[in-house]
PDB file of N, CA, C and O in Angstrom:
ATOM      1  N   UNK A   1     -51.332  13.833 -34.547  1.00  0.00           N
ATOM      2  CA  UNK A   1     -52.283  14.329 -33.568  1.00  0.00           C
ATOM      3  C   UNK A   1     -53.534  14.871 -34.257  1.00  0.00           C
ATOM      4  O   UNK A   1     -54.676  14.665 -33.845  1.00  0.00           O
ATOM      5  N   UNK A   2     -53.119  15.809 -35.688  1.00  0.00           N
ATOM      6  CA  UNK A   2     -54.601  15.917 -35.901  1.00  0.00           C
ATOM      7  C   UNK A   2     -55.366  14.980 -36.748  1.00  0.00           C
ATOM      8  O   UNK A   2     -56.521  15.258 -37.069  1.00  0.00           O
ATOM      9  N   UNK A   3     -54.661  13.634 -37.218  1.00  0.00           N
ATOM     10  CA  UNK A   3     -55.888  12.420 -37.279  1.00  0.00           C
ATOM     11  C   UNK A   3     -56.671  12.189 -35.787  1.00  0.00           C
ATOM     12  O   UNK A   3     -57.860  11.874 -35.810  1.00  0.00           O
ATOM     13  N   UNK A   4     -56.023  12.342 -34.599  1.00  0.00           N
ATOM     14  CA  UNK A   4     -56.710  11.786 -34.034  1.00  0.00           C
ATOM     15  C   UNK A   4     -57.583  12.978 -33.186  1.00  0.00           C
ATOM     16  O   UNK A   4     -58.258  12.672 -32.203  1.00  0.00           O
ATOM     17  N   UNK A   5     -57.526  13.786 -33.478  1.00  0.00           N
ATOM     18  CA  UNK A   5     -58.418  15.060 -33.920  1.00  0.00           C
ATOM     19  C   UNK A   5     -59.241  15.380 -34.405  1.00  0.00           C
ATOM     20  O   UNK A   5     -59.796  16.470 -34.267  1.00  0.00           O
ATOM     21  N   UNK A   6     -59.585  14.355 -35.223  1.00  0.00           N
ATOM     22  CA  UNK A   6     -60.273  14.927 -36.537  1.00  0.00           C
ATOM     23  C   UNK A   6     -61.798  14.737 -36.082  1.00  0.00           C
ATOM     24  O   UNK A   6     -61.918  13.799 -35.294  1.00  0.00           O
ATOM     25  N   UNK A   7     -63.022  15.418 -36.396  1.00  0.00           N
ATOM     26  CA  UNK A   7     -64.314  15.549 -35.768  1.00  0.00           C
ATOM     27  C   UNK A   7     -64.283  16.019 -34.339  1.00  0.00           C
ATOM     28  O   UNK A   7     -65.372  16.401 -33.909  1.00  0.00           O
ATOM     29  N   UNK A   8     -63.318  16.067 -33.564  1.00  0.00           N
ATOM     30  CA  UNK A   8     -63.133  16.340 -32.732  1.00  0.00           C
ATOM     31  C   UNK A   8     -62.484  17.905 -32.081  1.00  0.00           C
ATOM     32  O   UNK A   8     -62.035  18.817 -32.776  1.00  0.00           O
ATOM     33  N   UNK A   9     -62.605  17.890 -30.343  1.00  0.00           N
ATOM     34  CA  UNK A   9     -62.645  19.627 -30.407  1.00  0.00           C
ATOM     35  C   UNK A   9     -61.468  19.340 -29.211  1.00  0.00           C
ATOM     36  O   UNK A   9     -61.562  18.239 -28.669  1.00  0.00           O
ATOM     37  N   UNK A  10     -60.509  20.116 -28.810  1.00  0.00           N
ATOM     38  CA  UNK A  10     -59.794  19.825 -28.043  1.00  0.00           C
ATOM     39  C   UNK A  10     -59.565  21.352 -27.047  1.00  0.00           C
ATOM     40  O   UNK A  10     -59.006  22.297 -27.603  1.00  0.00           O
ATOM     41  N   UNK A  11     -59.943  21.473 -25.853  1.00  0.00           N
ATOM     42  CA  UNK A  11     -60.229  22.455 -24.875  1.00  0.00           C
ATOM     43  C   UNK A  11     -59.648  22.630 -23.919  1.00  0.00           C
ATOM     44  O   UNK A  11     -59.594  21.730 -23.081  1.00  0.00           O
ATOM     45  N   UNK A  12     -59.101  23.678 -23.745  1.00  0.00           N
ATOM     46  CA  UNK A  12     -58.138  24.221 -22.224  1.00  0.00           C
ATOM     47  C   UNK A  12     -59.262  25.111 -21.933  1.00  0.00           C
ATOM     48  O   UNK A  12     -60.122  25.496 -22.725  1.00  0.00           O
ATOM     49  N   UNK A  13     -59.123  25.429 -20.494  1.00  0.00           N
ATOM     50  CA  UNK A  13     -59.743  26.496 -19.313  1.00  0.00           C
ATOM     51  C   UNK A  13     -58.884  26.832 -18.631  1.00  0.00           C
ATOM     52  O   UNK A  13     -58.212  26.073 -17.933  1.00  0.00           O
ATOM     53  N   UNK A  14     -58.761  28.000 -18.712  1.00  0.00           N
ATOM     54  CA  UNK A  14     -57.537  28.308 -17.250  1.00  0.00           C
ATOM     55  C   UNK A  14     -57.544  29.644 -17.525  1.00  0.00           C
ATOM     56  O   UNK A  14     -58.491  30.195 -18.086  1.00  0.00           O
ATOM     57  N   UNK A  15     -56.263  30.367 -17.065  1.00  0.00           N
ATOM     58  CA  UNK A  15     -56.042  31.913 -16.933  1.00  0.00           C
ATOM     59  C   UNK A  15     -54.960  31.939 -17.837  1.00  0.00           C
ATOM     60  O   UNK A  15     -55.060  31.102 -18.734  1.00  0.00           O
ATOM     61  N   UNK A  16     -53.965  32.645 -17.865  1.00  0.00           N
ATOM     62  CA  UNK A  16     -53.001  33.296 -18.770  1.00  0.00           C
ATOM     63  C   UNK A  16     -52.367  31.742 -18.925  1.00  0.00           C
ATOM     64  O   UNK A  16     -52.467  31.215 -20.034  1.00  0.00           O
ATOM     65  N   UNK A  17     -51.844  31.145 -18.046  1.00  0.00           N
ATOM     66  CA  UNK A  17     -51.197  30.254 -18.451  1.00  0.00           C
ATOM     67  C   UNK A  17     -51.531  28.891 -18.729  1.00  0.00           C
ATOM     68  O   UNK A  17     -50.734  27.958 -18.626  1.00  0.00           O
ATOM     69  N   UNK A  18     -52.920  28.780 -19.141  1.00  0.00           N
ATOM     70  CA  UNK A  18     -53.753  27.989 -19.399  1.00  0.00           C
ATOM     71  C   UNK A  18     -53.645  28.137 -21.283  1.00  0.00           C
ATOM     72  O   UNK A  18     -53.682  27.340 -22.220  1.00  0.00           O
ATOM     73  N   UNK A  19     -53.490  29.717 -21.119  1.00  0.00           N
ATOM     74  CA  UNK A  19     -53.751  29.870 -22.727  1.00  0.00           C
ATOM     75  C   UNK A  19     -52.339  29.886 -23.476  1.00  0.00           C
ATOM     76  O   UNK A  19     -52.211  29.772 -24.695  1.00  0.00           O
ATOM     77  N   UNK A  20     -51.223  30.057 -22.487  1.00  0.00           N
ATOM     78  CA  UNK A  20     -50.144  29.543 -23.448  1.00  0.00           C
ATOM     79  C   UNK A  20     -50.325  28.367 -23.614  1.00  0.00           C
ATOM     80  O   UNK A  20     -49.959  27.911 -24.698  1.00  0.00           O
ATOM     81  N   UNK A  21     -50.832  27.617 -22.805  1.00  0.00           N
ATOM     82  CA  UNK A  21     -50.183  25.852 -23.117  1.00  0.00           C
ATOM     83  C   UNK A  21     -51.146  25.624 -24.006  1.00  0.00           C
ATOM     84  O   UNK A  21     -50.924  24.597 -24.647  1.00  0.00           O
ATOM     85  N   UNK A  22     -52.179  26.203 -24.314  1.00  0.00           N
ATOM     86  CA  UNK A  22     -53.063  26.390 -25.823  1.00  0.00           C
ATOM     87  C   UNK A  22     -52.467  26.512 -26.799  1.00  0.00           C
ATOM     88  O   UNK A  22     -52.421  25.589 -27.613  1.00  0.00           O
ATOM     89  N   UNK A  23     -51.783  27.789 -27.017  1.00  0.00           N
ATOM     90  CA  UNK A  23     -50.882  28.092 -28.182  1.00  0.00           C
ATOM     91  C   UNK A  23     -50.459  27.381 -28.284  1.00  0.00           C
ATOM     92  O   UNK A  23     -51.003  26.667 -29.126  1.00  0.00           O
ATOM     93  N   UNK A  24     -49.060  26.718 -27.611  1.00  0.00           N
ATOM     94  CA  UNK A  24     -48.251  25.618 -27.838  1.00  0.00           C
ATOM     95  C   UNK A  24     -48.480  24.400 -28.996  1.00  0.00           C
ATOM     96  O   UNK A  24     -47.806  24.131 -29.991  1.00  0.00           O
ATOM     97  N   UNK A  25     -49.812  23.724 -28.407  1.00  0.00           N
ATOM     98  CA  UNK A  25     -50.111  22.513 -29.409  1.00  0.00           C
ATOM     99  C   UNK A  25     -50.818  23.210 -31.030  1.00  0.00           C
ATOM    100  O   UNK A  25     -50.946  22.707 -32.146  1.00  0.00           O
ATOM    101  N   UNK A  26     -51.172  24.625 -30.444  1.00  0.00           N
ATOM    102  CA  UNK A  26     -51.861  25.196 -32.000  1.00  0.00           C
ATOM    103  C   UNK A  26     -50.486  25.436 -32.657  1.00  0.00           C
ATOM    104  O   UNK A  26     -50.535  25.792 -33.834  1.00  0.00           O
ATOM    105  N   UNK A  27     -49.541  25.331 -32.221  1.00  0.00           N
ATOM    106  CA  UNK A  27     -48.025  25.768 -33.176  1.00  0.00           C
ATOM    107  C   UNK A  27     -47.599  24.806 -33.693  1.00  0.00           C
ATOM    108  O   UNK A  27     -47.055  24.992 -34.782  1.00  0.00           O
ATOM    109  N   UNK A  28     -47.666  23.150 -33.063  1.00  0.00           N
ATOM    110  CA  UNK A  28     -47.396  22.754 -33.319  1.00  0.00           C
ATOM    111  C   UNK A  28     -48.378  21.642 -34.740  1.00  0.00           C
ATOM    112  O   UNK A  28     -47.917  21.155 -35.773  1.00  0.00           O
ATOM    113  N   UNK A  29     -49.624  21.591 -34.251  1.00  0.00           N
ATOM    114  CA  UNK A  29     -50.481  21.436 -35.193  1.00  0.00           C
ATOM    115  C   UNK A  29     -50.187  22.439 -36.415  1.00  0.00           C
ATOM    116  O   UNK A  29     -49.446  22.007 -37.298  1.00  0.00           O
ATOM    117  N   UNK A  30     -50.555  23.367 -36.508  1.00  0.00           N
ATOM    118  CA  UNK A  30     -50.566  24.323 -37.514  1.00  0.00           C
ATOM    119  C   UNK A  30     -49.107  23.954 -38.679  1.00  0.00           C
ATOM    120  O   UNK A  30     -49.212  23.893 -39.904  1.00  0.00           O
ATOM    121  N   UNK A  31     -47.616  23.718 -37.761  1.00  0.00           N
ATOM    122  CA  UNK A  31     -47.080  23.806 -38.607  1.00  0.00           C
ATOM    123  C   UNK A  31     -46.958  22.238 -39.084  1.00  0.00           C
ATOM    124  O   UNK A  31     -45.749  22.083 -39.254  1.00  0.00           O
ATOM    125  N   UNK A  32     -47.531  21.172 -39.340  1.00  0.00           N
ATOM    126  CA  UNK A  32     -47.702  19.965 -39.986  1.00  0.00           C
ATOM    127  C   UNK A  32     -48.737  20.238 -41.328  1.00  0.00           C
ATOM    128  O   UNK A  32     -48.740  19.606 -42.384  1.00  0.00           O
ATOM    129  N   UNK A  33     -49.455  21.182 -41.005  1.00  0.00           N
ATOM    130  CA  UNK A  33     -49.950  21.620 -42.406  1.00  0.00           C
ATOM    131  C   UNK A  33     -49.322  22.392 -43.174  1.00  0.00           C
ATOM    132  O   UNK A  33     -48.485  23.244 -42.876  1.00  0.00           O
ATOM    133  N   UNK A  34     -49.930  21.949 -44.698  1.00  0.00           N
ATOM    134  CA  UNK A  34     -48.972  23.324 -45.833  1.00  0.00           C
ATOM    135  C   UNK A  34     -49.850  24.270 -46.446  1.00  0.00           C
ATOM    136  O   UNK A  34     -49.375  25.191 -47.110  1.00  0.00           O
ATOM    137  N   UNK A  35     -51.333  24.110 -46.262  1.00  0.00           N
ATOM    138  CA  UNK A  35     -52.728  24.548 -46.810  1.00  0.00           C
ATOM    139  C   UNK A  35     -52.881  25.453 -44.851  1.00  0.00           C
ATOM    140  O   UNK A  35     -53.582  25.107 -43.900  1.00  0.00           O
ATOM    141  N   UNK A  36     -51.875  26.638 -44.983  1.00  0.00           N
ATOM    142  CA  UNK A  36     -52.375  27.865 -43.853  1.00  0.00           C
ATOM    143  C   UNK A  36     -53.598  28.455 -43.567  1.00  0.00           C
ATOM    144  O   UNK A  36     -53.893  28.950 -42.479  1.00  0.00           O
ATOM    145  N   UNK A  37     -54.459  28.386 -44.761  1.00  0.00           N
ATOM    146  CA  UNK A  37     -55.475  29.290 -44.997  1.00  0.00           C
ATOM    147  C   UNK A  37     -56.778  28.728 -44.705  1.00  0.00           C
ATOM    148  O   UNK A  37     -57.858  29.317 -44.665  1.00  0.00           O
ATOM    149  N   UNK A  38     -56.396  26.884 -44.404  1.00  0.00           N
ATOM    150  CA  UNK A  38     -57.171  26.202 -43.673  1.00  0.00           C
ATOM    151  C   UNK A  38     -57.650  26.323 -42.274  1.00  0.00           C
ATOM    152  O   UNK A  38     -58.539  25.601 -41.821  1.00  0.00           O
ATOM    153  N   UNK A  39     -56.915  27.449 -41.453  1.00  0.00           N
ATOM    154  CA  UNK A  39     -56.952  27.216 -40.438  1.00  0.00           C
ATOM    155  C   UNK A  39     -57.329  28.858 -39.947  1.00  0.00           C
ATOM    156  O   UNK A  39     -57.022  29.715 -40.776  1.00  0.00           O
ATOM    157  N   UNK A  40     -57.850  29.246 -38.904  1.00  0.00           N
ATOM    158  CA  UNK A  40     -58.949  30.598 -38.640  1.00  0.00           C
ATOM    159  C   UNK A  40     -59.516  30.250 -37.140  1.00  0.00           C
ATOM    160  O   UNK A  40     -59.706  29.222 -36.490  1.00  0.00           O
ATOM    161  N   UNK A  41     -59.649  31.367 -36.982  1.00  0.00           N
ATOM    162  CA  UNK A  41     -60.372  31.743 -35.512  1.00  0.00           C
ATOM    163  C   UNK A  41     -61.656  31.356 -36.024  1.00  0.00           C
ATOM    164  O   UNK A  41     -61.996  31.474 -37.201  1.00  0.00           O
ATOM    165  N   UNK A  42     -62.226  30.975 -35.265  1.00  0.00           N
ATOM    166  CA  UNK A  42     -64.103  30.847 -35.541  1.00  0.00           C
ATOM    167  C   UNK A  42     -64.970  32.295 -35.382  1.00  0.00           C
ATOM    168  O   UNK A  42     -66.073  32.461 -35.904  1.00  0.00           O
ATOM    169  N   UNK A  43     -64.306  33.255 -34.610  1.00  0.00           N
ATOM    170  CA  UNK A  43     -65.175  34.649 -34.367  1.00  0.00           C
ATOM    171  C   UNK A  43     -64.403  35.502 -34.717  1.00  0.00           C
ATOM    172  O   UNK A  43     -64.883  36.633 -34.647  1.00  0.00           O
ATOM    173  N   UNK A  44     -62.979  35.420 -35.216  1.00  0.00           N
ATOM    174  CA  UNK A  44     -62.310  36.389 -35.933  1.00  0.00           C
ATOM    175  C   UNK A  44     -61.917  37.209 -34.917  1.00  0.00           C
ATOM    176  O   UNK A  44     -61.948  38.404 -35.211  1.00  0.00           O
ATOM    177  N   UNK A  45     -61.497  36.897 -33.632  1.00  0.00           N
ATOM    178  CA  UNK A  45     -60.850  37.569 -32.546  1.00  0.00           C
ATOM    179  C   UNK A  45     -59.249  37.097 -32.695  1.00  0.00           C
ATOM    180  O   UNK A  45     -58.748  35.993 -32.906  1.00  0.00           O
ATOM    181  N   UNK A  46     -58.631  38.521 -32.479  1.00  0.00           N
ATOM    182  CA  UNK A  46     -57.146  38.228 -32.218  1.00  0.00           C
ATOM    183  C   UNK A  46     -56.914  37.413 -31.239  1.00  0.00           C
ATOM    184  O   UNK A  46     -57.623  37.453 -30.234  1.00  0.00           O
ATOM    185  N   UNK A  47     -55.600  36.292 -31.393  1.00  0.00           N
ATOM    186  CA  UNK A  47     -55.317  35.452 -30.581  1.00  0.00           C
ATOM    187  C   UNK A  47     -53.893  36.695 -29.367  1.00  0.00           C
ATOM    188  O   UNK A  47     -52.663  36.713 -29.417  1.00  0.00           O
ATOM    189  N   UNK A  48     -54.627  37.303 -28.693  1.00  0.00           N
ATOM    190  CA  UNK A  48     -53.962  38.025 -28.035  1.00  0.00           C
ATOM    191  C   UNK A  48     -54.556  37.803 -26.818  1.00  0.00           C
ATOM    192  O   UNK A  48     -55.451  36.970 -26.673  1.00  0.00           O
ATOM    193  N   UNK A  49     -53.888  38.859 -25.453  1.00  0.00           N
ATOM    194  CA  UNK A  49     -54.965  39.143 -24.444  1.00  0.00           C
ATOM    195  C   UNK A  49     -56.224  39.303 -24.606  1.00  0.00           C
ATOM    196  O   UNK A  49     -56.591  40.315 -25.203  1.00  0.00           O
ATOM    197  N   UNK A  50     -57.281  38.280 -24.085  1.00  0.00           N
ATOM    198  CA  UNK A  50     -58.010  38.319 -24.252  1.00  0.00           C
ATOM    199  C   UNK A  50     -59.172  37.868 -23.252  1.00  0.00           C
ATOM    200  O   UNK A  50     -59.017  36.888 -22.523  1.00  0.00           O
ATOM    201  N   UNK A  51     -60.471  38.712 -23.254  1.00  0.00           N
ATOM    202  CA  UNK A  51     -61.083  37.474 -22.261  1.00  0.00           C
ATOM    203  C   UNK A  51     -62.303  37.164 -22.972  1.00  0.00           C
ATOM    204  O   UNK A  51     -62.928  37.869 -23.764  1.00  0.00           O
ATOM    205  N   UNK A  52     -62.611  35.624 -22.427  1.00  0.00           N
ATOM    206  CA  UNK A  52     -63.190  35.219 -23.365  1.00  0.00           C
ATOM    207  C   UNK A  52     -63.419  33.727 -23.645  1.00  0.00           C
ATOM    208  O   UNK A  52     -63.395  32.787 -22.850  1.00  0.00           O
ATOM    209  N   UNK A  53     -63.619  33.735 -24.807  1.00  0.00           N
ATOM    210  CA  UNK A  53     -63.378  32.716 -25.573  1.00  0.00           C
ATOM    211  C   UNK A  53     -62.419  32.410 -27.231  1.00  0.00           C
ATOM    212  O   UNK A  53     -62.646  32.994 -28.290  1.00  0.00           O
ATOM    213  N   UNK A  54     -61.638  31.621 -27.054  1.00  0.00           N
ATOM    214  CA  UNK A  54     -61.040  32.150 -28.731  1.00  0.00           C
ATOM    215  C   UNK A  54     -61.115  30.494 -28.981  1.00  0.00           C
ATOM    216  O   UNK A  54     -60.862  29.585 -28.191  1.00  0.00           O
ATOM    217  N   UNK A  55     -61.494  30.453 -30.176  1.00  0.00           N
ATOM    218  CA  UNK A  55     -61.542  28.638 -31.171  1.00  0.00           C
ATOM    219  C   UNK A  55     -61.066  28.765 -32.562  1.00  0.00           C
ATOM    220  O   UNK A  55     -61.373  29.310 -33.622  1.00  0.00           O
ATOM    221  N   UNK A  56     -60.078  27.923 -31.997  1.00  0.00           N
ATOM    222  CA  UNK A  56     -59.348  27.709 -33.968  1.00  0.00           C
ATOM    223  C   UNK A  56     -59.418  26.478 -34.754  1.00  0.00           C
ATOM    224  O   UNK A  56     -58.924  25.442 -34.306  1.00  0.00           O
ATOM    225  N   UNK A  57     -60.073  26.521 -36.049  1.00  0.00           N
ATOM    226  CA  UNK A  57     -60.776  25.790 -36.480  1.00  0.00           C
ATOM    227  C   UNK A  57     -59.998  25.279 -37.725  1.00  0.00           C
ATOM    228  O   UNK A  57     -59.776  25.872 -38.781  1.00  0.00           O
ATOM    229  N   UNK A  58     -59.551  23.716 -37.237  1.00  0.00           N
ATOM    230  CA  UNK A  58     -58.578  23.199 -38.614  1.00  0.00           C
ATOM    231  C   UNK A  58     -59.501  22.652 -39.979  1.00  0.00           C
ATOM    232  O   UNK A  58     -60.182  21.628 -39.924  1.00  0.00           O
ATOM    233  N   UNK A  59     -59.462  22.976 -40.435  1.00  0.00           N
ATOM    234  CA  UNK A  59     -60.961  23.234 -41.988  1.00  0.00           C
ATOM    235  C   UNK A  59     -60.867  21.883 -42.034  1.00  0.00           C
ATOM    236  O   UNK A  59     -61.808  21.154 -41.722  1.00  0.00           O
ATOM    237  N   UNK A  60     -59.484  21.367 -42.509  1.00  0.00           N
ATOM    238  CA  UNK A  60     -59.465  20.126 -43.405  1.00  0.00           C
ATOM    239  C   UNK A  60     -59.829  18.864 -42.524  1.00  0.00           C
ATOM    240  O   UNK A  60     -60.359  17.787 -42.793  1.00  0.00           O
ATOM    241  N   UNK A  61     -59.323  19.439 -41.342  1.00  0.00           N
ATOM    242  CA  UNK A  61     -60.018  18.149 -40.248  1.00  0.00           C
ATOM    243  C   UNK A  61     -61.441  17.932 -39.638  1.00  0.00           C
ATOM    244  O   UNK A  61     -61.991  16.926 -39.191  1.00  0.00           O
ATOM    245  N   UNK A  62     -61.783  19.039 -39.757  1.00  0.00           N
ATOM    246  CA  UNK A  62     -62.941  19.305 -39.069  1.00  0.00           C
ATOM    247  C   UNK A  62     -62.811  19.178 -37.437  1.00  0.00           C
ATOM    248  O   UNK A  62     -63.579  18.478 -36.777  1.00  0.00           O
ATOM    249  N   UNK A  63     -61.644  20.014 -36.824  1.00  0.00           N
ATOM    250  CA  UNK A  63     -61.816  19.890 -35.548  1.00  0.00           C
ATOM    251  C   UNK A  63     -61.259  21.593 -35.164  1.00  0.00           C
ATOM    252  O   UNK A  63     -60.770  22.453 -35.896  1.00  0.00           O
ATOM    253  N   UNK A  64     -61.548  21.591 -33.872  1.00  0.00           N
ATOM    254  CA  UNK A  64     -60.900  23.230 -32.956  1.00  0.00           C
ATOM    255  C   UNK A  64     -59.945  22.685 -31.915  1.00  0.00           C
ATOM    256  O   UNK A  64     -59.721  21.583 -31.415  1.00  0.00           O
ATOM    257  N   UNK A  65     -59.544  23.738 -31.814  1.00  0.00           N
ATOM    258  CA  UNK A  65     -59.021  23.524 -30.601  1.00  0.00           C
ATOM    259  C   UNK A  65     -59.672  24.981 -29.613  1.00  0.00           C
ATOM    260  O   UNK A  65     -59.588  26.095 -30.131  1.00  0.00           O
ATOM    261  N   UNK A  66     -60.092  24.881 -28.661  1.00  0.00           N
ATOM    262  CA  UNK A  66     -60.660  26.025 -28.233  1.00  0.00           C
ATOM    263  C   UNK A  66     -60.287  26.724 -26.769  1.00  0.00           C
ATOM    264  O   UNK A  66     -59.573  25.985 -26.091  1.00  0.00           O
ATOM    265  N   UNK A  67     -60.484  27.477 -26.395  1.00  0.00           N
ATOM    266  CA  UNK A  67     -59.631  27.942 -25.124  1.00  0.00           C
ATOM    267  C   UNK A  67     -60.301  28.945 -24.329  1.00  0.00           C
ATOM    268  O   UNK A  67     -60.476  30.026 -24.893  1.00  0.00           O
ATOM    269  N   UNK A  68     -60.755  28.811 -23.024  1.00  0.00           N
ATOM    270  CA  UNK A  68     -62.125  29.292 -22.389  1.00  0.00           C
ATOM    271  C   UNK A  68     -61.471  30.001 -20.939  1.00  0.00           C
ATOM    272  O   UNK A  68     -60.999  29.289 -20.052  1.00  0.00           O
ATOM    273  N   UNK A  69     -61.502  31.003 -20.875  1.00  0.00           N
ATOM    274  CA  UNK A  69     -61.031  31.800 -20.132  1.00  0.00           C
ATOM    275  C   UNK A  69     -61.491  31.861 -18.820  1.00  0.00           C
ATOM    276  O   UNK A  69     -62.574  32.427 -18.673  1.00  0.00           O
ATOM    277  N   UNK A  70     -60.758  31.277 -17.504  1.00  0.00           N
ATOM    278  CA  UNK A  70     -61.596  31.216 -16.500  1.00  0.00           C
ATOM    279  C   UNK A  70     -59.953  31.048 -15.374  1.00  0.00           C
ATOM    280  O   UNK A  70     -59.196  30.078 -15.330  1.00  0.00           O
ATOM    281  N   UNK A  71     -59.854  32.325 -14.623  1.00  0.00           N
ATOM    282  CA  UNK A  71     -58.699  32.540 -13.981  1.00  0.00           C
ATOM    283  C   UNK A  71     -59.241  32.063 -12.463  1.00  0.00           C
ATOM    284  O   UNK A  71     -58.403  32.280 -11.588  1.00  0.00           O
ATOM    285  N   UNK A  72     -60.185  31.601 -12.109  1.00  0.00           N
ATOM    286  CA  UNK A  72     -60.816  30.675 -10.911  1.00  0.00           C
ATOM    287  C   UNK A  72     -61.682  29.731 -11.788  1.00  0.00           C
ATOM    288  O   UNK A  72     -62.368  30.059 -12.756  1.00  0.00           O
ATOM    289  N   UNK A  73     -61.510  28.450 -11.239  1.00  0.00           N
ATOM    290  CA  UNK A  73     -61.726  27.399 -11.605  1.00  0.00           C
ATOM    291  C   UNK A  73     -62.647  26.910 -10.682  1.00  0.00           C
ATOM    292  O   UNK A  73     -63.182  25.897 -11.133  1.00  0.00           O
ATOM    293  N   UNK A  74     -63.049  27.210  -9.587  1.00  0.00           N
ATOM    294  CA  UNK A  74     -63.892  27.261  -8.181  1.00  0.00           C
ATOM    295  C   UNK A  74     -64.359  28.582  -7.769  1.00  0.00           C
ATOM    296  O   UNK A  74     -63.913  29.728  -7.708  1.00  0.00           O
ATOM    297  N   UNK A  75     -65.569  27.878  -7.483  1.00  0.00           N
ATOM    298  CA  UNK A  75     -66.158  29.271  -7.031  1.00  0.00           C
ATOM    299  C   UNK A  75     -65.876  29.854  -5.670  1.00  0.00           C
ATOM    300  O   UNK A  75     -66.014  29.197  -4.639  1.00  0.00           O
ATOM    301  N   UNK A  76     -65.447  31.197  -5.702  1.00  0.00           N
ATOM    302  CA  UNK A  76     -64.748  31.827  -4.082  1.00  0.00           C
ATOM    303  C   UNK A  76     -66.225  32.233  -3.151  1.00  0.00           C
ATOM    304  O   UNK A  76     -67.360  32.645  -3.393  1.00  0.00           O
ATOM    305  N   UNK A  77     -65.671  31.960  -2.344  1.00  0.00           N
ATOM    306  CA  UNK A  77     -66.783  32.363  -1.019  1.00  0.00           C
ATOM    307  C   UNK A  77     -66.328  32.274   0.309  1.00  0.00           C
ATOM    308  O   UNK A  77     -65.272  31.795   0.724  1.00  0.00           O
ATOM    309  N   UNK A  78     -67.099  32.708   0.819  1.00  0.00           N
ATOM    310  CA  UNK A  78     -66.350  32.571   2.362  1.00  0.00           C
ATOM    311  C   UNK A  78     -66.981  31.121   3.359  1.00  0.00           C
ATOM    312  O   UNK A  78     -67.999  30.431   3.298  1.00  0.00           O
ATOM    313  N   UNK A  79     -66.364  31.132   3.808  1.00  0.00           N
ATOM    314  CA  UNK A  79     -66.072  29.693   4.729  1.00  0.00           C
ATOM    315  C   UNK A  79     -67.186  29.847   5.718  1.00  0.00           C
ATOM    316  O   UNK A  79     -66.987  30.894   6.335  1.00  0.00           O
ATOM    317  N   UNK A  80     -68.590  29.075   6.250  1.00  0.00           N
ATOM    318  CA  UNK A  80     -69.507  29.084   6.985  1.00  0.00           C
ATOM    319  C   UNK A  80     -68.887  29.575   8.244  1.00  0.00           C
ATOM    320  O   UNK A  80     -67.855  29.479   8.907  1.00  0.00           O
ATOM    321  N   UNK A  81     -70.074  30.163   8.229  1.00  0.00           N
ATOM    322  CA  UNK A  81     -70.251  30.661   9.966  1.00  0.00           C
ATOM    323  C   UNK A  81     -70.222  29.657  10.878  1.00  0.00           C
ATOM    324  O   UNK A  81     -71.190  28.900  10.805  1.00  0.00           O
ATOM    325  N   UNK A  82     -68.918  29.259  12.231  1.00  0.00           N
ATOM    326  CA  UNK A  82     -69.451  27.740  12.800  1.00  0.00           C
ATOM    327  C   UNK A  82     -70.064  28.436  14.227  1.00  0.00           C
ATOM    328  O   UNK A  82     -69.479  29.425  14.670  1.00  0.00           O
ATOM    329  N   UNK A  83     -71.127  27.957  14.860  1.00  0.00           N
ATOM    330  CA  UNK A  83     -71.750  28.192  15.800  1.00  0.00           C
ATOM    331  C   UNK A  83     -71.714  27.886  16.749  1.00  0.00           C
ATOM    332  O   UNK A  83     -71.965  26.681  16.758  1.00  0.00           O
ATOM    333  N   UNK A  84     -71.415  28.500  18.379  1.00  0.00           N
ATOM    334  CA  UNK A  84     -71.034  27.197  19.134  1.00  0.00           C
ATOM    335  C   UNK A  84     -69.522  27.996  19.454  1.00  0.00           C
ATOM    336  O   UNK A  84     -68.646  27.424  20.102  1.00  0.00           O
TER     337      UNK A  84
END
């Protein structure tokens, strides 16, 4: 997966459980490498609760995987006035 990764950026949006299924493939990427120290947050934010943005950046590939915090995916509003 991370050949076919490589130059490339790979992105979830969602809310809490948007960002586990983030982690997930970063666990599994991460552990196919043996060079750990290749791999880093881009802004040096804990991969915890967070809001935000967090991007982890595989050195040797040159790709992220990044994860964009957005617990509505649509914008809320209320439903037109019908007239009549």
């Amino acid at each position: 997966m991370l050949e076919k990764l490589r130059n490339r950026c790979l992105v979830f949006v969602g809310d809490s459980i948007g960002r586990n299924q983030w982690e997930s493939p970063l666990c599994m990427l991460s552990s196919a490498l043996l060079n750990k120290t290749s791999i880093y947050e881009v802004n040096v934010s804990p991969i915890t609760k967070h809001l935000g943005i967090l991007v982890i950046k595989f050195e040797d590939f040159n790709c992220t995987a990044e994860y964009y915090r957005s617990p509505y995916l649509v914008i809320q509003g209320h439903a037109p006035v019908q007239k009549g």
